[in-house]
TORVODREN-520758 format. One record per residue (C-alpha): residue number from 1; residue in one letter; x negated, y, z negated. Coordinates in steps of 0.02 Angstrom, whole numbers, padded with zeros to 5 digits. Layout:
BEGIN
PT,seq,type,x,y,z
PT,NUM,A,X,Y,Z
...
This chain:
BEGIN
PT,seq,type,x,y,z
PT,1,X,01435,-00567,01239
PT,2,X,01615,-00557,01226
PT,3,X,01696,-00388,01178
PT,4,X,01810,-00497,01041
PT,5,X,01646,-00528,00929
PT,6,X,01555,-00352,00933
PT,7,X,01521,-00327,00770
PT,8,X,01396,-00173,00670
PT,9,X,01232,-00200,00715
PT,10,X,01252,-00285,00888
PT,11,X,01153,-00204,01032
PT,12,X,01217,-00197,01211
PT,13,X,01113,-00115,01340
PT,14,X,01015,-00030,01230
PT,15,X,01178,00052,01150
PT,16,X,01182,-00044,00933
PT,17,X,01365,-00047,00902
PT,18,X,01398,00047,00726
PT,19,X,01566,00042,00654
PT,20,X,01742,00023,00723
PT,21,X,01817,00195,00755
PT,22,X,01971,00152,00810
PT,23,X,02071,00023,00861
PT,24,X,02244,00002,00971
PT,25,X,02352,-00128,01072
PT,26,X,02239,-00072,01219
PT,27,X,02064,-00034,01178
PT,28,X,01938,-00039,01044
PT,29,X,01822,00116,01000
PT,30,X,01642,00073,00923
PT,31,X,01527,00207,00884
PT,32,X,01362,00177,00931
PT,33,X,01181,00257,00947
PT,34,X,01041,00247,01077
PT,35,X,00854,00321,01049
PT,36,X,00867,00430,01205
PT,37,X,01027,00537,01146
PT,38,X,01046,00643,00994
PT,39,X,01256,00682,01017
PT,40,X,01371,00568,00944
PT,41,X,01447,00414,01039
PT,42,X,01582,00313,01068
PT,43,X,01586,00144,01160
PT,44,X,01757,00087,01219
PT,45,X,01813,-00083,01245
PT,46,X,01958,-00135,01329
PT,47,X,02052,-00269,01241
PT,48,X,02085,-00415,01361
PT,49,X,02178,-00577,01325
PT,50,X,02280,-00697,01406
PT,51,X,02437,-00602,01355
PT,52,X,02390,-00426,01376
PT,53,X,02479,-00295,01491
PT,54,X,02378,-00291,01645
PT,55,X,02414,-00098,01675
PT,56,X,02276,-00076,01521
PT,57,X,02145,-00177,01631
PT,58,X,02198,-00082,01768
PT,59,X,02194,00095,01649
PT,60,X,02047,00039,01632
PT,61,X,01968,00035,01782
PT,62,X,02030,00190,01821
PT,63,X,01947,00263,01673
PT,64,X,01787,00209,01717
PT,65,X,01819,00288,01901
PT,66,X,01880,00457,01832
PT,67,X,01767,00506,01676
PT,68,X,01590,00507,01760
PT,69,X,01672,00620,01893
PT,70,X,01700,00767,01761
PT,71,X,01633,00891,01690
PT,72,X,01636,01036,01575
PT,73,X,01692,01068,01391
PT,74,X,01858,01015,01404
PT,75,X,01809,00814,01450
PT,76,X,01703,00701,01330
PT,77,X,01550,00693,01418
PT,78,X,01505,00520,01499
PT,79,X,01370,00426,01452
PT,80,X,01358,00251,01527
PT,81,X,01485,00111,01578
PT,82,X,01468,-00099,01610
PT,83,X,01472,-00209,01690
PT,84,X,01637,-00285,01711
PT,85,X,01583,-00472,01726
PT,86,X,01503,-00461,01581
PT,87,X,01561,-00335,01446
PT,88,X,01671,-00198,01510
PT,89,X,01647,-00033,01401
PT,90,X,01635,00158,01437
PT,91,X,01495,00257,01330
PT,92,X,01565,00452,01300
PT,93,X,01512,00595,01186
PT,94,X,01617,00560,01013
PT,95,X,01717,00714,00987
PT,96,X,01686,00772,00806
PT,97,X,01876,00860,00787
PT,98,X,02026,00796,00740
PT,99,X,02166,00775,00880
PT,100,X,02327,00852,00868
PT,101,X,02424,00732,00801
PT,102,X,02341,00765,00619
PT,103,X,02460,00930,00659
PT,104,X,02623,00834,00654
PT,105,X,02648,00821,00467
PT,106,X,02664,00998,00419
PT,107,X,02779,01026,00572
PT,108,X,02862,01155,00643
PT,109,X,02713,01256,00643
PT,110,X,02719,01472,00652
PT,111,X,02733,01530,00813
PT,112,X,02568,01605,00835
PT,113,X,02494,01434,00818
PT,114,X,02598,01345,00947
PT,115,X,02537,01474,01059
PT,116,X,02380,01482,01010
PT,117,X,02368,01266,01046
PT,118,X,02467,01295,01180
PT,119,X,02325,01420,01245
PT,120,X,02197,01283,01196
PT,121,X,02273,01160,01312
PT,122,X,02323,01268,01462
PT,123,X,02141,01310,01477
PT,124,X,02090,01112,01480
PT,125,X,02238,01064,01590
PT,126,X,02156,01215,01714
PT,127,X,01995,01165,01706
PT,128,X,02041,00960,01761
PT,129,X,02142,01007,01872
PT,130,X,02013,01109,01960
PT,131,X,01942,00941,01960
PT,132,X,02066,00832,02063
PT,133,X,02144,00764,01885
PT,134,X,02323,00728,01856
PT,135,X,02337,00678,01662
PT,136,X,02507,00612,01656
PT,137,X,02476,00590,01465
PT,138,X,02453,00748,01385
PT,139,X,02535,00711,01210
PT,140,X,02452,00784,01037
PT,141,X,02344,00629,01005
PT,142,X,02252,00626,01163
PT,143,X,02193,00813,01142
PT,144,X,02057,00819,01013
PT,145,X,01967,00983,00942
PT,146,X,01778,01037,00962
PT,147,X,01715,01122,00798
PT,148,X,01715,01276,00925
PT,149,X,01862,01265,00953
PT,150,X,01907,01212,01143
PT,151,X,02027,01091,01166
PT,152,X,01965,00933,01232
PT,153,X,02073,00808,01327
PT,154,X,02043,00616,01321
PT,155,X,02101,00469,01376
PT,156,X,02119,00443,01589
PT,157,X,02181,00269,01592
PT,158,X,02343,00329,01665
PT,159,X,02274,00482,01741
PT,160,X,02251,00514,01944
PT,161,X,02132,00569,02024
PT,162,X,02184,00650,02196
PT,163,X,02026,00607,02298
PT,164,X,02020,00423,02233
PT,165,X,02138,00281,02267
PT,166,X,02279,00270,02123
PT,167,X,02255,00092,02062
PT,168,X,02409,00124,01952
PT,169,X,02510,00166,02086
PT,170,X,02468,00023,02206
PT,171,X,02498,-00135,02076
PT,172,X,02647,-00065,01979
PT,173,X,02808,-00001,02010
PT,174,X,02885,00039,01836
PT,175,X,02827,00218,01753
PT,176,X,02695,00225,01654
PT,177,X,02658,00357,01538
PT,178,X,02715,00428,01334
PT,179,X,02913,00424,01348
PT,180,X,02937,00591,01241
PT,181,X,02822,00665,01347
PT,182,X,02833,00598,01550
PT,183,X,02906,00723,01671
PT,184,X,03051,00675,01785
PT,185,X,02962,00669,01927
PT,186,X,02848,00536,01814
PT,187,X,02981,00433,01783
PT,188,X,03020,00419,01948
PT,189,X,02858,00369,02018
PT,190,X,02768,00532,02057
PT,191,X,02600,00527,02016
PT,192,X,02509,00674,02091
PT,193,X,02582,00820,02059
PT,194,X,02470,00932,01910
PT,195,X,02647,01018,01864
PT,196,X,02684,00854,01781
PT,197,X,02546,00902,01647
PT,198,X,02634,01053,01611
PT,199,X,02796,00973,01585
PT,200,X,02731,00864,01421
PT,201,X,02632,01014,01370
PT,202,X,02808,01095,01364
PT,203,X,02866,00942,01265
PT,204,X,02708,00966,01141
PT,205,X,02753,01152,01107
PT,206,X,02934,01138,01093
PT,207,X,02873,00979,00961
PT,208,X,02787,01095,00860
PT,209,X,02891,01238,00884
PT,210,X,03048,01149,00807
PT,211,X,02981,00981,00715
PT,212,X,03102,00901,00856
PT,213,X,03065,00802,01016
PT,214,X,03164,00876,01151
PT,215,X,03226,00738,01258
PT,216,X,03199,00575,01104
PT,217,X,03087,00437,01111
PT,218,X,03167,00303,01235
PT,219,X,03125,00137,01253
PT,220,X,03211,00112,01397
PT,221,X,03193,00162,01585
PT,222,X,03406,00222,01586
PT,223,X,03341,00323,01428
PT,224,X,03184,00397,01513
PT,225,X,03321,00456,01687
PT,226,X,03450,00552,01558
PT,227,X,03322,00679,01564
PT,228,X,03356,00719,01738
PT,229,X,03502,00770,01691
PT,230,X,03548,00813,01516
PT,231,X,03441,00954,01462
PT,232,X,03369,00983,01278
PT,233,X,03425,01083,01145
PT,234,X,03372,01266,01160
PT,235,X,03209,01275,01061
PT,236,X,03290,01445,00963
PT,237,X,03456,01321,00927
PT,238,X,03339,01226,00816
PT,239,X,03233,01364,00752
PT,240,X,03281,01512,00751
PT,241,X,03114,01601,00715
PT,242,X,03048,01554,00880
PT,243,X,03048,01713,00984
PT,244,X,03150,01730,01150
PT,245,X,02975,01762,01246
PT,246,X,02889,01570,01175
PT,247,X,03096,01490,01232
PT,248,X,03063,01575,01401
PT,249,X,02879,01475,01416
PT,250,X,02958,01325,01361
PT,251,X,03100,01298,01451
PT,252,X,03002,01353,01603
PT,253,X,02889,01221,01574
PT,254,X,03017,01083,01561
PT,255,X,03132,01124,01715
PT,256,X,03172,00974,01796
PT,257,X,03129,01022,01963
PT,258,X,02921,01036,01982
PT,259,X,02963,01187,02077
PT,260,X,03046,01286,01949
PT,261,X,02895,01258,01808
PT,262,X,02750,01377,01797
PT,263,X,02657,01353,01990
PT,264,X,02476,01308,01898
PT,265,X,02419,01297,01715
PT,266,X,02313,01454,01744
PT,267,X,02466,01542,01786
PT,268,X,02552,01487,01611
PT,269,X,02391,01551,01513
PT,270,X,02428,01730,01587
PT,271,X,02577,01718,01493
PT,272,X,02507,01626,01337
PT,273,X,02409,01755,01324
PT,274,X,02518,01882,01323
PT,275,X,02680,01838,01257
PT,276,X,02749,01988,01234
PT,277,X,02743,02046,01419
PT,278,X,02830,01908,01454
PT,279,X,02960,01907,01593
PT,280,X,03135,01854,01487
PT,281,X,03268,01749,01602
PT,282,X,03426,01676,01564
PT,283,X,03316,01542,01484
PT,284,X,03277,01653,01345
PT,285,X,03430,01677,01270
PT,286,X,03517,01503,01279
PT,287,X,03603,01452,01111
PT,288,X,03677,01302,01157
PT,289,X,03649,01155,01313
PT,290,X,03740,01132,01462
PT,291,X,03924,01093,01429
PT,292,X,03951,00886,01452
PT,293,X,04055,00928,01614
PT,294,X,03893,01027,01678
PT,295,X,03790,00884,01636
PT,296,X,03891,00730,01695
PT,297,X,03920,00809,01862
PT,298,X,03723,00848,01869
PT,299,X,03707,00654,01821
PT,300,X,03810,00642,01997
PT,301,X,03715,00757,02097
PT,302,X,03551,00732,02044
PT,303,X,03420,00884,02042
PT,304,X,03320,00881,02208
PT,305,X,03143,00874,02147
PT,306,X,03025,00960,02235
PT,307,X,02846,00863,02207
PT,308,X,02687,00846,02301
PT,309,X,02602,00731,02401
PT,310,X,02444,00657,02343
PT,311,X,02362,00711,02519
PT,312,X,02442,00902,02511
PT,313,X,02411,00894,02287
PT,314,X,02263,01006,02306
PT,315,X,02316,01127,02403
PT,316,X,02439,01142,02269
PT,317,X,02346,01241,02164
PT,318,X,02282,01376,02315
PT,319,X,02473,01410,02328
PT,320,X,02480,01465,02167
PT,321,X,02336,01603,02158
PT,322,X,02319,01744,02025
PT,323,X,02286,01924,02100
PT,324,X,02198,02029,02018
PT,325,X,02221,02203,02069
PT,326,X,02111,02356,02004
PT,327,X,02188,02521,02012
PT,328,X,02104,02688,01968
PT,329,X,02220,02822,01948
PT,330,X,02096,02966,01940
PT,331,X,02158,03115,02057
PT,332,X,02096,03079,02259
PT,333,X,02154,02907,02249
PT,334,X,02335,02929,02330
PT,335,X,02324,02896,02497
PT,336,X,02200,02737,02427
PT,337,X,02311,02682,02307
PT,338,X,02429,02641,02450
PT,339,X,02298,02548,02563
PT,340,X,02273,02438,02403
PT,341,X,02478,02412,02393
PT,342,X,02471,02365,02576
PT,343,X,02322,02257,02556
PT,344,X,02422,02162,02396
PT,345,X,02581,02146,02511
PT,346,X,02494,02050,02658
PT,347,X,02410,01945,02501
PT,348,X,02565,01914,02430
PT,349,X,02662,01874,02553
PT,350,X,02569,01713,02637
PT,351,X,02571,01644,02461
PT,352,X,02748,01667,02370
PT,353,X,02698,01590,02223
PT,354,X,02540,01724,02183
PT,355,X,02536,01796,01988
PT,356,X,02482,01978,02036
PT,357,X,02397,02047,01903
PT,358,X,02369,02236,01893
PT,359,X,02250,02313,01803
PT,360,X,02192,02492,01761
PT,361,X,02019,02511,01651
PT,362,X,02007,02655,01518
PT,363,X,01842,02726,01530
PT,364,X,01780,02758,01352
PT,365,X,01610,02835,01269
PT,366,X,01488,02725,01203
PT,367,X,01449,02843,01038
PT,368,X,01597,02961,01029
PT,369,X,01770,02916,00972
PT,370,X,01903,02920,01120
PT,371,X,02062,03023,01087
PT,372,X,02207,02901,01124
PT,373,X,02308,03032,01206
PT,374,X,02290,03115,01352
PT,375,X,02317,03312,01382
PT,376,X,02514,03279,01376
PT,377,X,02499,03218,01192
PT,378,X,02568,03054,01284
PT,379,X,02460,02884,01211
PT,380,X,02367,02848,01358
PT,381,X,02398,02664,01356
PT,382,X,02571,02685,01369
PT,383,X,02539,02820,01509
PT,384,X,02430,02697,01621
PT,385,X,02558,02533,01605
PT,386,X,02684,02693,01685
PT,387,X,02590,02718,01826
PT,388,X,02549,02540,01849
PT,389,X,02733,02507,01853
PT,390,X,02793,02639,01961
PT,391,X,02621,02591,02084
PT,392,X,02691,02410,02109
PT,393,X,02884,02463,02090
PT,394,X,02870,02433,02273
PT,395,X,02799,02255,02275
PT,396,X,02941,02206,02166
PT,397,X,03070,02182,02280
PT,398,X,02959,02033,02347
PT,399,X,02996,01939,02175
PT,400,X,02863,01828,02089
PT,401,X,02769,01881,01942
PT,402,X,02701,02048,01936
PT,403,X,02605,02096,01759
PT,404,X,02531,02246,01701
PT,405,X,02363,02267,01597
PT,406,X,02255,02423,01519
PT,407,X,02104,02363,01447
PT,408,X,01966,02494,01375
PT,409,X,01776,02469,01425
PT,410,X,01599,02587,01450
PT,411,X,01608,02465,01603
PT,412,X,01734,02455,01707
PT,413,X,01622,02313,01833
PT,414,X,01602,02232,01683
PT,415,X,01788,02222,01600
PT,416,X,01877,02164,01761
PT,417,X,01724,02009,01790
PT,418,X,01763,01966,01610
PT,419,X,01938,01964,01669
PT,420,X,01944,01869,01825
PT,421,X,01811,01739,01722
PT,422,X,01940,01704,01582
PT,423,X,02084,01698,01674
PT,424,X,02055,01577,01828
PT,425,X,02056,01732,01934
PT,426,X,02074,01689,02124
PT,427,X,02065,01859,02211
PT,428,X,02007,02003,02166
PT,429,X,02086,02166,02259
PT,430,X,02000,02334,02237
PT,431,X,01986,02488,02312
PT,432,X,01814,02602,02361
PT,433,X,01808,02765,02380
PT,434,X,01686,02855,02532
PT,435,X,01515,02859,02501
PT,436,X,01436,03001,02418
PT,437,X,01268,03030,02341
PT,438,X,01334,03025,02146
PT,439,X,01386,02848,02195
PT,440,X,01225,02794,02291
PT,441,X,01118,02834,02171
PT,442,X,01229,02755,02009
PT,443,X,01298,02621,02136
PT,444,X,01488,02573,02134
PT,445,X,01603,02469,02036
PT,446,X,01678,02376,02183
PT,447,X,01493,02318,02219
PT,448,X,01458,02252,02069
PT,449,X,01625,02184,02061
PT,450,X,01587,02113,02250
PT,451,X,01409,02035,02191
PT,452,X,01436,01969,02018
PT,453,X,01638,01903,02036
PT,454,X,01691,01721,02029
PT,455,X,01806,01718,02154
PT,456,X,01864,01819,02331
PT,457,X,01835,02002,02300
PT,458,X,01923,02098,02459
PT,459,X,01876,02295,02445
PT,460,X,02005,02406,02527
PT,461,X,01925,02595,02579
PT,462,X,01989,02767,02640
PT,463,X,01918,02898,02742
PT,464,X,01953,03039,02574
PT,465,X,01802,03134,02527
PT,466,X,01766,03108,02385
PT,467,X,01759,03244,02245
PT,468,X,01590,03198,02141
């Protein structure tokens, strides 16, 4: 049967085509139902004609190589695809949401709910990316919504997949991609590196942030370059509400050179997160863009971009760890709290680009109200970030990122997994004090830490007594 005459009722390999969900220049979307799944479907069907763009056949195809290989929340699950001779289609899970393009109307949108899609995203762009997956066309109406909320990211036809031949790459050489939303490297032909992604999710947020796109909507490949060199409006310059912490995340993300964006999506979540902890540049307080004579002599001498090779993209991401250190400040734990600095440093310093995040866990009572200060009268929150900051004062000097976290918990094995699990967590550093019987008979933290964590959990020790 050919895909131009589907039509309600049809059935094709046991799928029965219901009604047309959508339609575009490239492919048609048919829901459709089959007796042995009870989740809502979509069949898509690439349009083909004698005058059609031959990079949607080839999407396409690359579609149908990517989807089956992924997994998780963030992906419409795959169902089934055919066979190409006969009917091309792709069977997925129908995402019930809407996408976030039904946002655009009531733009610019508050602050907290840029960052809160923002957050959305960052955690889908982490999770593909753990999967091989270059988007390349993250723009608001290819991320859709589960009712629970997780953003879900759709549409792979110009996607790559680092482990699988790049079909894109090999029969075209003009860009491909959403020209509000393609990263320089993009334009130029760069097709592997997972930075790229966070370059049009700095587009999206700086869209909704201001009601503005930040570099147009060219039509033309001269039009796509100018963003190599003539930077965008300073989010703030358009709206001033925005605060100096969301400019900093957004001009981060849209640096020209790969190198100077966030290292890994997991890395821009931190910050997400936590916006007010976050580290303010001379991005932050831009007004205005770079003078014309700054620009045209940048248009010149071009911005060296530092990308990635498909063959070295993976190891991208290991170069970019987060470090989670846990550090207990309770009295004994001097001469260990230095081990554990020393043990960071040697971390640290094989990969530059590590986010080291320190943490310190308030015990409290599981009945009794906790008294927020401590025998000073000083809020212990405030007391613990202190003594974080003066413990890693020495690590600074190294540069990177270096944050700071007190979270409160009856479990302090339990607060930093919960930790590491949410935030893509890479390496856990900890420190153990010397046996004693108190601790043999409850057990330790580290070694519930050690048996239960998600990641590499390295446990640094001292010879101290111990004093329970």
């Amino acid at each position: 049967m050919k895909q131009g005459r589907l039509k309600p009722g049809d059935v094709i390999d046991g799928f029965t085509i219901g009604e047309l969900a959508h339609s575009c220049g490239m492919a048609r979307l048919w829901s459709v139902t089959t007796p042995d799944l009870d989740f809502p479907l979509l069949m898509k069907v690439p349009v083909i004609g004698g005058g059609d763009d031959p990079a949607s056949i080839v999407g396409f195809e690359m579609e149908e190589m990517i989807l089956p290989r992924l997994s998780g929340l963030h992906v419409p699950r795959f169902v089934a695809n055919g066979d190409f001779a006969v009917l091309p289609y792709i069977v997925m899970e129908q995402i019930s949401g809407p996408s976030l393009q039904s946002l655009v109307p009531r733009l610019p949108l508050p602050e907290e709910e840029v960052v809160g899609i923002g957050l959305k995203v960052t955690i889908a762009l982490e999770e593909l990316h753990r999967q091989h997956v270059v988007h390349l066309d993250i723009k608001p109406a290819n991320v859709l919504l589960r009712e629970s909320g997780e953003a879900v990211l759709i549409d792979y036809g110009l996607a790559r997949h680092n482990l699988l031949p790049d079909l894109m790459q090999e029969q075209f050489r003009l860009p491909y991609g959403t020209a509000p939303y393609m990263a320089p490297e993009q334009v130029l032909g760069t097709r592997s590196d997972y930075r790229s992604d966070l370059f049009a999710l700095g587009v999206m947020m700086y869209f909704f942030a201001t009601g503005e796109l930040p570099f147009g909507d060219p039509q033309r490949l001269r039009g796509l370059k100018r963003r190599l060199w003539r930077d965008p409006f300073p989010p703030r310059a358009r709206n001033p509400e925005i605060s100096q912490q969301l400019q900093e995340v957004i001009l981060r993300c849209l640096e020209v050179n790969p190198a100077w964006r966030y290292p890994s999506a997991a890395q821009l979540a931190l910050d997400l997160r936590d916006l007010a902890g976050v580290k303010l540049t001379a991005r932050a307080v831009r007004t205005e863009r770079d003078p014309w004579l700054t620009a045209i002599r940048r248009r010149f001498n071009p911005v060296l971009l530092e990308t990635v090779k498909p063959q070295a993209a993976d190891t991208q991401l290991g170069d970019a760890p987060i470090v989670l250190v846990a550090i207990d400040f309770r009295d004994g734990y001097a001469e260990l709290a230095d081990a554990l600095r020393r043990a960071v440093r040697r971390v640290a310093d094989n990969t530059p680009n590590a986010r080291i995040a320190c943490l310190n866990v308030l015990r409290i009572k599981r009945i009794a109200m906790d008294d927020p200060l401590d025998e000073s009268g000083r809020n212990k929150h405030v007391a613990r970030i202190a003594e974080l900051r003066a413990w890693a004062a020495p690590l600074q000097a190294r540069g990177g990122t270096i944050t700071f976290h007190v979270l409160e918990a009856v479990s302090p094995a339990d607060v930093i997994l919960d930790y590491a699990r949410e935030n893509y967590v890479d390496h856990i550093v900890m420190g153990a004090r010397a046996e004693s019987k108190m601790r043999s008979v409850l057990g330790s933290v580290s070694g519930a830490v050690a048996a239960h964590a998600p990641c590499t959990v390295t446990v640094v020790r001292n010879r101290l007594k111990p004093d329970d």
